[in-house]
N, C-alpha and C positions, 0 to 999 in steps of 0.2 A: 386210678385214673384210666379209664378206658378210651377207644377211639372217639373223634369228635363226630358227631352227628353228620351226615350228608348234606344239609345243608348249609354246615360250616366249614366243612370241608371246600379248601381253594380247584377249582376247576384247573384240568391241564392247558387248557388257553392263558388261564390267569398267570398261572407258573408261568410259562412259556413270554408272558410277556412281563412281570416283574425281571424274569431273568436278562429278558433284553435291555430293560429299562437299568439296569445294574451294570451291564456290559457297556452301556452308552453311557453310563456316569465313571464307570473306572476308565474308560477310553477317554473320554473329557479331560478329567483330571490328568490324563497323562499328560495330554497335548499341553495344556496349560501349564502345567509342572516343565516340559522341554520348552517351552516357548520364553517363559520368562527365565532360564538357565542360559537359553540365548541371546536372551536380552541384558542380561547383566554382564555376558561375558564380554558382550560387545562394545557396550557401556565403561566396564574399564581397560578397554582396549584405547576407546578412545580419548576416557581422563590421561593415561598413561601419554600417550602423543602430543594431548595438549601440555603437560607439564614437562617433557622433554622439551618442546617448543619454548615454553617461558622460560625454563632452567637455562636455553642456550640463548636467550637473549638478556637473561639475567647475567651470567659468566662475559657475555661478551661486556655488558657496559660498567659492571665493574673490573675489566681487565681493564677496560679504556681509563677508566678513573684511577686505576695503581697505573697508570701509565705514565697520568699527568706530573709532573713534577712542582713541588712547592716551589715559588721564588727565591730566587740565593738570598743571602743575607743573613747578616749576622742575629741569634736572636737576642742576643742581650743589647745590641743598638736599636732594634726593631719588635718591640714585643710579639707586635701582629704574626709574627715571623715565625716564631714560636709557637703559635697557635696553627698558623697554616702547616707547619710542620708536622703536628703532632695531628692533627685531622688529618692527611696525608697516611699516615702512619695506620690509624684506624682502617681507615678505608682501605688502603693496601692489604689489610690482615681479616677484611670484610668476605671477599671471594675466596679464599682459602677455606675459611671459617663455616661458608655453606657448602663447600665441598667442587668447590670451580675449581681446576688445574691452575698451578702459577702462573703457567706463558699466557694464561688471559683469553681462553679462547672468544 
């Protein structure tokens, strides 16, 4: 294989501007590659806030609910009593269980 004929041979303009045209696609892709790096970070920046938000309105209303007390009463006079007791019970052991502190923030 010998050289290619002069007129298949690429012109130094040609070069010169494939080479730019390569320069401006790896630059592209860079930008795009950092942009959307920034966009995801930001993005679970912000999931992260809103579920801190829900988690602390989550912990606060089952503190409020282990807070409430079942009605006294005996449960073998009052079945219901029994029941409210033991629903009590669940729900008390409900904020622990997803990882809410006892005192019920």
């Amino acid at each position: 294989m010998g050289r290619l004929p002069s007129w298949a041979r690429p012109s130094p303009a040609i070069r010169y501007a494939l080479g730019v045209l390569l320069a401006a696609l790896l630059a592209s892709n860079g930008v795009t590659y950092l942009a959307s790096v920034n966009y995801y970070h930001r993005e679970q920046a912000a999931q992260q806030r809103q579920g801190a938000v829900l988690e602390a309105k989550l912990c606060t209303t089952l503190g409020r609910l282990a807070a409430l007390a079942p009605p006294p009463g005996s449960p073998q006079a009052n079945p219901s009593r029994s029941y409210d007791q033991q629903l009590h019970a669940v729900l008390a052991q409900l904020g622990p269980d997803v990882g809410c502190e006892r005192t019920g923030r």
